[in-house]
N, CA, C and O atoms as a Tinker XYZ file with bonds, in Angstrom:
   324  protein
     1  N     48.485000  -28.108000   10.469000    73     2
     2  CA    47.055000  -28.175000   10.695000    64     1     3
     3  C     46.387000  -26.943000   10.082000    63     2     4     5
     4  O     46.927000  -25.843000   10.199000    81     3
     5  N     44.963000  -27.128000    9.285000    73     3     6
     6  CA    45.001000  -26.164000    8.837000    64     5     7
     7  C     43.290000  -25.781000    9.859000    63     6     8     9
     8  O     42.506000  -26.538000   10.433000    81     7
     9  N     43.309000  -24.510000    9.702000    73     7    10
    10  CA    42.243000  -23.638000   10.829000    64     9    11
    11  C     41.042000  -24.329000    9.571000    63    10    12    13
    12  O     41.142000  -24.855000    8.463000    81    11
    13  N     39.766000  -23.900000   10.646000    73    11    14
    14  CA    38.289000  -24.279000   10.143000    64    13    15
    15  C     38.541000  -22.492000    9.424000    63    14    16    17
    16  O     39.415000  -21.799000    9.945000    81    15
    17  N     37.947000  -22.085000    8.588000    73    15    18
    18  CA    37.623000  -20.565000    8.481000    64    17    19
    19  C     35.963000  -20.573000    7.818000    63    18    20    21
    20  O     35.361000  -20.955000    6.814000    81    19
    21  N     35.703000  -19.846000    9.181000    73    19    22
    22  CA    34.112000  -19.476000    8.364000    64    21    23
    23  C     33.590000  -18.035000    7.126000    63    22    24    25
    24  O     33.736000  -16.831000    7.342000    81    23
    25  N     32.893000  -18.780000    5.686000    73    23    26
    26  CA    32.751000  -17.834000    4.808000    64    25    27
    27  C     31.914000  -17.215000    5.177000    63    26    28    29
    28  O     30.855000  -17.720000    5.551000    81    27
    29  N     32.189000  -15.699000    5.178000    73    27    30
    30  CA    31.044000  -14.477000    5.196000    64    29    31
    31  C     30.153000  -14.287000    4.243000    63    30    32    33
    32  O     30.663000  -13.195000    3.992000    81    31
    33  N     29.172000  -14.356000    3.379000    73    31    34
    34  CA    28.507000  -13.351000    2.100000    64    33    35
    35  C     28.371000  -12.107000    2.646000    63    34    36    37
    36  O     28.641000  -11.577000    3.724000    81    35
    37  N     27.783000  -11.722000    1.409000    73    35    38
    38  CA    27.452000  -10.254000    1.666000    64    37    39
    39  C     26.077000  -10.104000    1.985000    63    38    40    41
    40  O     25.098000  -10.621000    1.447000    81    39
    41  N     26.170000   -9.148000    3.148000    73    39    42
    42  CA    25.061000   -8.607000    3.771000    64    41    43
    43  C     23.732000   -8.115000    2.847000    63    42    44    45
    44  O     23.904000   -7.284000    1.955000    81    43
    45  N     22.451000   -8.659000    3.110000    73    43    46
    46  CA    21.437000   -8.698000    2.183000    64    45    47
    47  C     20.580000   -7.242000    2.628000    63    46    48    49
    48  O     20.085000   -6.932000    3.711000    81    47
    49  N     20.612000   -6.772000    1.795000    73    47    50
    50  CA    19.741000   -4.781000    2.360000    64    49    51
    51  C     18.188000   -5.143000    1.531000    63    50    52    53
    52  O     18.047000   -5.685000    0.435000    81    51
    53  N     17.029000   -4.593000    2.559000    73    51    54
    54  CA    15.532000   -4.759000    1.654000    64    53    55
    55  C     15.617000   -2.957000    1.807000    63    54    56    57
    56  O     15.711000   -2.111000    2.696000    81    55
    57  N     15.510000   -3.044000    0.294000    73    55    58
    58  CA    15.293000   -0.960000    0.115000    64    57    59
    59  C     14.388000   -0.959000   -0.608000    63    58    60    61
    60  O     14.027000   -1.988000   -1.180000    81    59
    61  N     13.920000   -0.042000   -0.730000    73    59    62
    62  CA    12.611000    0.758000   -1.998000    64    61    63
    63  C     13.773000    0.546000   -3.571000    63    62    64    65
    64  O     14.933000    0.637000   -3.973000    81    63
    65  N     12.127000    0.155000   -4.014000    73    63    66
    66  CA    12.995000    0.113000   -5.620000    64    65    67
    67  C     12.448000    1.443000   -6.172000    63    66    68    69
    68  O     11.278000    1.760000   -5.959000    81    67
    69  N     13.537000    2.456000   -7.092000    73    67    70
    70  CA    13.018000    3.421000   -7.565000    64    69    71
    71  C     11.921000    3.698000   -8.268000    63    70    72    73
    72  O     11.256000    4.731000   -8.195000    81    71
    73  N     11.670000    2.449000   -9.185000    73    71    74
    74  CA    10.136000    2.416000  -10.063000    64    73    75
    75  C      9.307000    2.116000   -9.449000    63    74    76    77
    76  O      8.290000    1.773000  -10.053000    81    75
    77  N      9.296000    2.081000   -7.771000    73    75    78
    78  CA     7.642000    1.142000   -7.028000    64    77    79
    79  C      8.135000   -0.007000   -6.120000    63    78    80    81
    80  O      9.348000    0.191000   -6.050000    81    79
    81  N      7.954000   -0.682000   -5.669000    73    79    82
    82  CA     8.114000   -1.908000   -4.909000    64    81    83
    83  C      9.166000   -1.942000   -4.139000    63    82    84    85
    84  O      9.519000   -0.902000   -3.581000    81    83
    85  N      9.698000   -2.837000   -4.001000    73    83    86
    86  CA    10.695000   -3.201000   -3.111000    64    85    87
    87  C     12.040000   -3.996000   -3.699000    63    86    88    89
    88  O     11.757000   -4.350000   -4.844000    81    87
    89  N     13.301000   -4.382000   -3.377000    73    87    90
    90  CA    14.317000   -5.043000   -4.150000    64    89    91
    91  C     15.299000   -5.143000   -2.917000    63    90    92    93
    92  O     15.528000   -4.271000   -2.079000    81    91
    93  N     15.837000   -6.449000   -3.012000    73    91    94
    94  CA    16.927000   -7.203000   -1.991000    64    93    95
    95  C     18.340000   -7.079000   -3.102000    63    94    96    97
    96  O     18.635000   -7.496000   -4.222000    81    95
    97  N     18.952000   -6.260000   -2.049000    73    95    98
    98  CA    20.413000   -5.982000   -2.991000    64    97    99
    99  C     21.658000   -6.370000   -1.415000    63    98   100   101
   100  O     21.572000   -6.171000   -0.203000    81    99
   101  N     22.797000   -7.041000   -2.408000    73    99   102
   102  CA    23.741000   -7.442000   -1.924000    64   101   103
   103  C     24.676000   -6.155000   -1.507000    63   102   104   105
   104  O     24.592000   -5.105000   -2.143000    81   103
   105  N     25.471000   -6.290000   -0.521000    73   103   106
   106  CA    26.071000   -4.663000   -0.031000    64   105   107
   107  C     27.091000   -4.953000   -1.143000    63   106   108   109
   108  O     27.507000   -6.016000   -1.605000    81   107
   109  N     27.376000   -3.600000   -1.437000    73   107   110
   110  CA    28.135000   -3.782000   -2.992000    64   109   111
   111  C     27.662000   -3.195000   -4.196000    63   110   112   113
   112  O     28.037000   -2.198000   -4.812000    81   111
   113  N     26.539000   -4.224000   -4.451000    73   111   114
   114  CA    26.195000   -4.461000   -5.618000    64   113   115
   115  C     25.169000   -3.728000   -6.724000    63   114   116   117
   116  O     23.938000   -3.725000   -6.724000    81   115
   117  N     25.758000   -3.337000   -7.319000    73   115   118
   118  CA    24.856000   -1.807000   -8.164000    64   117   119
   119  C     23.731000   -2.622000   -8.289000    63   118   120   121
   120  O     22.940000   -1.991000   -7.588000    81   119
   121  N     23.067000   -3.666000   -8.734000    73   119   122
   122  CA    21.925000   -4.484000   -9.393000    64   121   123
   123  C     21.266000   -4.917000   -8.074000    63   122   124   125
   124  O     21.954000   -5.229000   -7.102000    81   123
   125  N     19.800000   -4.932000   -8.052000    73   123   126
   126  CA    19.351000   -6.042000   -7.088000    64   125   127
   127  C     18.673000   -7.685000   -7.783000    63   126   128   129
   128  O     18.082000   -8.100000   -8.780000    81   127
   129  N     19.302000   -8.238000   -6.341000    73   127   130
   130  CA    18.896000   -9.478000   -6.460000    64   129   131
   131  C     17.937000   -9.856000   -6.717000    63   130   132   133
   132  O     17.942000  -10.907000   -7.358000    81   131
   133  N     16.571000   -9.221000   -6.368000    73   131   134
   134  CA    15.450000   -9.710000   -6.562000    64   133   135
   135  C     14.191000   -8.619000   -6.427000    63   134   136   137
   136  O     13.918000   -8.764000   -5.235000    81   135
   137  N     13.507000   -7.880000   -6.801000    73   135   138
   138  CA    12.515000   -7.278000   -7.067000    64   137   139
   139  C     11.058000   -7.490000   -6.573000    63   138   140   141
   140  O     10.327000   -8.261000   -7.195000    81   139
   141  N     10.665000   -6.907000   -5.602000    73   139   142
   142  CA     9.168000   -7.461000   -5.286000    64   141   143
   143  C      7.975000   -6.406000   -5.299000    63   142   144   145
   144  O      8.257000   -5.245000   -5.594000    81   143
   145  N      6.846000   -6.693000   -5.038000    73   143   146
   146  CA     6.023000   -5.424000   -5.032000    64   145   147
   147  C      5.765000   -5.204000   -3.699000    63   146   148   149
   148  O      5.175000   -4.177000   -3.364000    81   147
   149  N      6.290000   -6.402000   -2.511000    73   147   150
   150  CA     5.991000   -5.801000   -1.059000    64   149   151
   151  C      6.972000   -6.084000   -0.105000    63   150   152   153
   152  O      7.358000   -7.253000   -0.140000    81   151
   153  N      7.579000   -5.245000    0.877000    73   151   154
   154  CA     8.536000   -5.110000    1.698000    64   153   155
   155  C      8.812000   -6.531000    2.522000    63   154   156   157
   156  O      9.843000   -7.132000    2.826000    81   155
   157  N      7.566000   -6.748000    2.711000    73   155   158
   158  CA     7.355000   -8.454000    3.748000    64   157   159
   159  C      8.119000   -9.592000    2.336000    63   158   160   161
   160  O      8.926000  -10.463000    2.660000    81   159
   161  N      7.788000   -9.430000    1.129000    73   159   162
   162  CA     8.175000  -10.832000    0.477000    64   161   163
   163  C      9.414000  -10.460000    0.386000    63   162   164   165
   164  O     10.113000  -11.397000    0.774000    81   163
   165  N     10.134000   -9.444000    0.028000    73   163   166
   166  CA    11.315000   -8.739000    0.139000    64   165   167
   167  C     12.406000   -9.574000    1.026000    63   166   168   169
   168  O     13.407000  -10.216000    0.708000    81   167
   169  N     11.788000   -9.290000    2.258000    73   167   170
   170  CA    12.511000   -9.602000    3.391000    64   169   171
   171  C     12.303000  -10.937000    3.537000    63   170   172   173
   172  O     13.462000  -11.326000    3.682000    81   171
   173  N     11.641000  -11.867000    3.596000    73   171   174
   174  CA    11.864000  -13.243000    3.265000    64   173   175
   175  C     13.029000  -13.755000    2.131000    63   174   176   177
   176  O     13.861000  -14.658000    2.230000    81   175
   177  N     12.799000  -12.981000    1.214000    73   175   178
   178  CA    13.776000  -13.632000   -0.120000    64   177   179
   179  C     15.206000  -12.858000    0.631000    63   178   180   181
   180  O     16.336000  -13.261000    0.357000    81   179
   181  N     15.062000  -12.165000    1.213000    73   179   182
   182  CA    17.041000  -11.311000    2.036000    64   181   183
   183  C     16.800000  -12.524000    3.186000    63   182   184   185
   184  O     17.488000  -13.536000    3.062000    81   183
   185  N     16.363000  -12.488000    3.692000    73   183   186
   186  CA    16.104000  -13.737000    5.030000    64   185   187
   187  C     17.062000  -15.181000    4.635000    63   186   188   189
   188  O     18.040000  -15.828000    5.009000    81   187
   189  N     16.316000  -15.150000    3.916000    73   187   190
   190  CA    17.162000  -17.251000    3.442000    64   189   191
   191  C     18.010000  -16.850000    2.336000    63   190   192   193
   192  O     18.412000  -17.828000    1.706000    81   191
   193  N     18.400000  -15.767000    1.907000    73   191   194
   194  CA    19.877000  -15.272000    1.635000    64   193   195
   195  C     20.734000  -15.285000    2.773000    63   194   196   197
   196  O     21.780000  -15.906000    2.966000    81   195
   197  N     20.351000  -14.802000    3.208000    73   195   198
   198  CA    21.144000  -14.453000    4.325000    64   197   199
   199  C     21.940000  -15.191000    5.507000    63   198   200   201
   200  O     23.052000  -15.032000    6.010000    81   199
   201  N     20.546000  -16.335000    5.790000    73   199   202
   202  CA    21.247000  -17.766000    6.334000    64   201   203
   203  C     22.184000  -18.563000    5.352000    63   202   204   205
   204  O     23.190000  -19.178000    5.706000    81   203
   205  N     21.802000  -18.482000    4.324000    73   203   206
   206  CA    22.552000  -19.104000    3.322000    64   205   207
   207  C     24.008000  -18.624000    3.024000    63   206   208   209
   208  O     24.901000  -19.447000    2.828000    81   207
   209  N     24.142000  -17.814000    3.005000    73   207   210
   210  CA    25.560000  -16.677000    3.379000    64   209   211
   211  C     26.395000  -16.664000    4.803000    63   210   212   213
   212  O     27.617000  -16.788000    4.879000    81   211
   213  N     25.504000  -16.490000    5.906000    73   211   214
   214  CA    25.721000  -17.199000    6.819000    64   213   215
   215  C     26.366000  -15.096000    6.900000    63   214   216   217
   216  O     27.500000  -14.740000    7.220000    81   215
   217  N     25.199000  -14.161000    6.500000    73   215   218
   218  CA    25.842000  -13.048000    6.599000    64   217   219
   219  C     24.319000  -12.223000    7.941000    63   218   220   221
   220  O     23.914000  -12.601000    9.040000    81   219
   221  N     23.918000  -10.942000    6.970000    73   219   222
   222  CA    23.133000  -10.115000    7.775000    64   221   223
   223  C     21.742000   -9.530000    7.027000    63   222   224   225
   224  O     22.115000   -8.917000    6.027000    81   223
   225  N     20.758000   -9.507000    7.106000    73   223   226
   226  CA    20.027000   -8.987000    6.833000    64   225   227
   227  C     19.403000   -7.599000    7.558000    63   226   228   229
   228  O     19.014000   -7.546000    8.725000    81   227
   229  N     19.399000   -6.308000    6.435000    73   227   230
   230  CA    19.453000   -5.122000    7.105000    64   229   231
   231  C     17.323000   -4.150000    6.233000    63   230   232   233
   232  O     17.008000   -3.745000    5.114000    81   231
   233  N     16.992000   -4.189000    6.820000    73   231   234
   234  CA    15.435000   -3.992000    6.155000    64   233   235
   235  C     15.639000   -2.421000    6.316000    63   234   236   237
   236  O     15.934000   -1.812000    7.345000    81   235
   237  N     15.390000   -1.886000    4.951000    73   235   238
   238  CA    14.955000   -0.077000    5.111000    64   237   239
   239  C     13.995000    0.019000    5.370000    63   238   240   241
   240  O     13.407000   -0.996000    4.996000    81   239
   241  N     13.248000    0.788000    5.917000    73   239   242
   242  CA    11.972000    1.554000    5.568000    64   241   243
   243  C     11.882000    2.872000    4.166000    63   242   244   245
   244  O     12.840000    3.061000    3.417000    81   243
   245  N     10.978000    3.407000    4.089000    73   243   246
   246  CA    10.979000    3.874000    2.851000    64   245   247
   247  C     11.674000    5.248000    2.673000    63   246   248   249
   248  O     11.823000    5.671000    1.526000    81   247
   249  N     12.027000    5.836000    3.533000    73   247   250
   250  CA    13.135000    7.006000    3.918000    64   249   251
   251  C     14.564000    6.657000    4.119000    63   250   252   253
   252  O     15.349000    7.414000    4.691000    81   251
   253  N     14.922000    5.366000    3.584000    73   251   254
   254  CA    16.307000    5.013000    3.702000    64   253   255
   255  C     16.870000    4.367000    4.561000    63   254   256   257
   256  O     17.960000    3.817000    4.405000    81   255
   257  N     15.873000    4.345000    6.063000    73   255   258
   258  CA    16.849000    4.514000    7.121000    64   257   259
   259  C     16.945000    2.931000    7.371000    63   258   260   261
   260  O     16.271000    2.076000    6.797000    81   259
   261  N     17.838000    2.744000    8.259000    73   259   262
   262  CA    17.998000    1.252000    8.461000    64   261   263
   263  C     16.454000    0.989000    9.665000    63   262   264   265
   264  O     16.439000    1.950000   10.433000    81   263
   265  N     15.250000   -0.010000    9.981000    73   263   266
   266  CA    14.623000   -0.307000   10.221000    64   265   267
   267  C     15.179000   -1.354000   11.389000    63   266   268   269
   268  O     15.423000   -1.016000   12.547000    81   267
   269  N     15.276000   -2.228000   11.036000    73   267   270
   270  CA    15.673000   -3.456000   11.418000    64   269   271
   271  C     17.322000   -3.961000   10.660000    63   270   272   273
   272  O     17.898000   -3.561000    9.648000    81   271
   273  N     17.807000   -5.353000   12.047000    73   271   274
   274  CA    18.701000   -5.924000   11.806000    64   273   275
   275  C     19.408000   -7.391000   11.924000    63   274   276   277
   276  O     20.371000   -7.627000   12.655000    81   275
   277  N     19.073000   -7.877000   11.485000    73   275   278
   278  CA    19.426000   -9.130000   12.281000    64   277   279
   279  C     20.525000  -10.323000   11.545000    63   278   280   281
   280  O     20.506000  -10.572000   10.339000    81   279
   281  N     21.259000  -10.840000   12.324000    73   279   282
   282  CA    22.413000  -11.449000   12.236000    64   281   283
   283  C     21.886000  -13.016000   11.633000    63   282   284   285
   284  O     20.988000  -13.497000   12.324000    81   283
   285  N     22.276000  -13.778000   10.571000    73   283   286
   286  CA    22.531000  -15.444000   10.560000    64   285   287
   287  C     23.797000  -15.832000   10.683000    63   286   288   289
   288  O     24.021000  -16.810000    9.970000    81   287
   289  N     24.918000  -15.390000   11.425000    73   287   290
   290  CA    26.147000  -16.005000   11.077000    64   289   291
   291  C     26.991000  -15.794000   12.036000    63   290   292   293
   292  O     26.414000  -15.179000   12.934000    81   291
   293  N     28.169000  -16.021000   12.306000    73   291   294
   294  CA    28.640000  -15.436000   13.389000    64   293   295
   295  C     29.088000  -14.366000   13.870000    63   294   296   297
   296  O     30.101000  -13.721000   13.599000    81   295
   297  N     27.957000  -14.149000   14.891000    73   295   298
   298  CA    27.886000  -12.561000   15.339000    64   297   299
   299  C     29.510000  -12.678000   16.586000    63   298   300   301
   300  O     30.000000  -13.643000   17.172000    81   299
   301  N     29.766000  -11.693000   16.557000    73   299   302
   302  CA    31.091000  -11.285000   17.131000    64   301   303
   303  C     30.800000  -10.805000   18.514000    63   302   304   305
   304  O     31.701000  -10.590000   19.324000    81   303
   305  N     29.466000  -10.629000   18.791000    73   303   306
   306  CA    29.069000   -9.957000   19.737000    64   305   307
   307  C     27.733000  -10.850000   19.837000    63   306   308   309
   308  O     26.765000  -10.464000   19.182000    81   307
   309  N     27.645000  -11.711000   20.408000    73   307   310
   310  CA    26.148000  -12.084000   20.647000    64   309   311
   311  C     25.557000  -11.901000   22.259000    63   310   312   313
   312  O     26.156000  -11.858000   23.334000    81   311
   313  N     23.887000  -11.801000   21.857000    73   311   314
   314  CA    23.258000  -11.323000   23.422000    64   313   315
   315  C     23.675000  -11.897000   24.054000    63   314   316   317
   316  O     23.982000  -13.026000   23.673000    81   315
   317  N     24.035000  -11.373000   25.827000    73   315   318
   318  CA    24.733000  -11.843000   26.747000    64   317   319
   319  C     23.107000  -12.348000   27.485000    63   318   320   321
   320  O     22.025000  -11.932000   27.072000    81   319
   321  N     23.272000  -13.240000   28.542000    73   319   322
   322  CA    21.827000  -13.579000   29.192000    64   321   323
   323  C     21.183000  -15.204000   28.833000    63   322   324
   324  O     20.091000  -15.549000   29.285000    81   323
């Protein structure tokens, strides 16, 4: 019998792009996925990556830091309640 195994992608990061705007990059991946001029369209285009991956979407703010986090896939730990 063979097991179900669920595929991970890679976790979708919204960071500052160095020339201005904003860019959704795959954890990993020197290049970003997609380039925007505002943090909100950013995070939509990492959003339905992210379900689609069935991974995480992680939003910076403009100092690097992680902002926000949120899970589409199976979290290992989900809210108890």
């Amino acid at each position: 019998m063979i097991a179900e195994v669920d595929i991970v992608g890679k976790n979708q990061h919204v960071v500052p792009h160095p020339g201005g705007g904003w860019q959704v990059k795959g954890a990993g991946n020197a290049r970003a996925t997609k380039r925007t001029s505002t943090q909100a369209e950013a995070a939509t285009i990492a959003r339905t990556i992210a379900i689609n991956q069935k991974s995480e979407r992680l939003i910076h703010g403009t100092d690097g830091r992680i902002r926000a986090k949120h899970s589409y896939g199976n979290d290992p730990f989900p809210p108890r309640g």
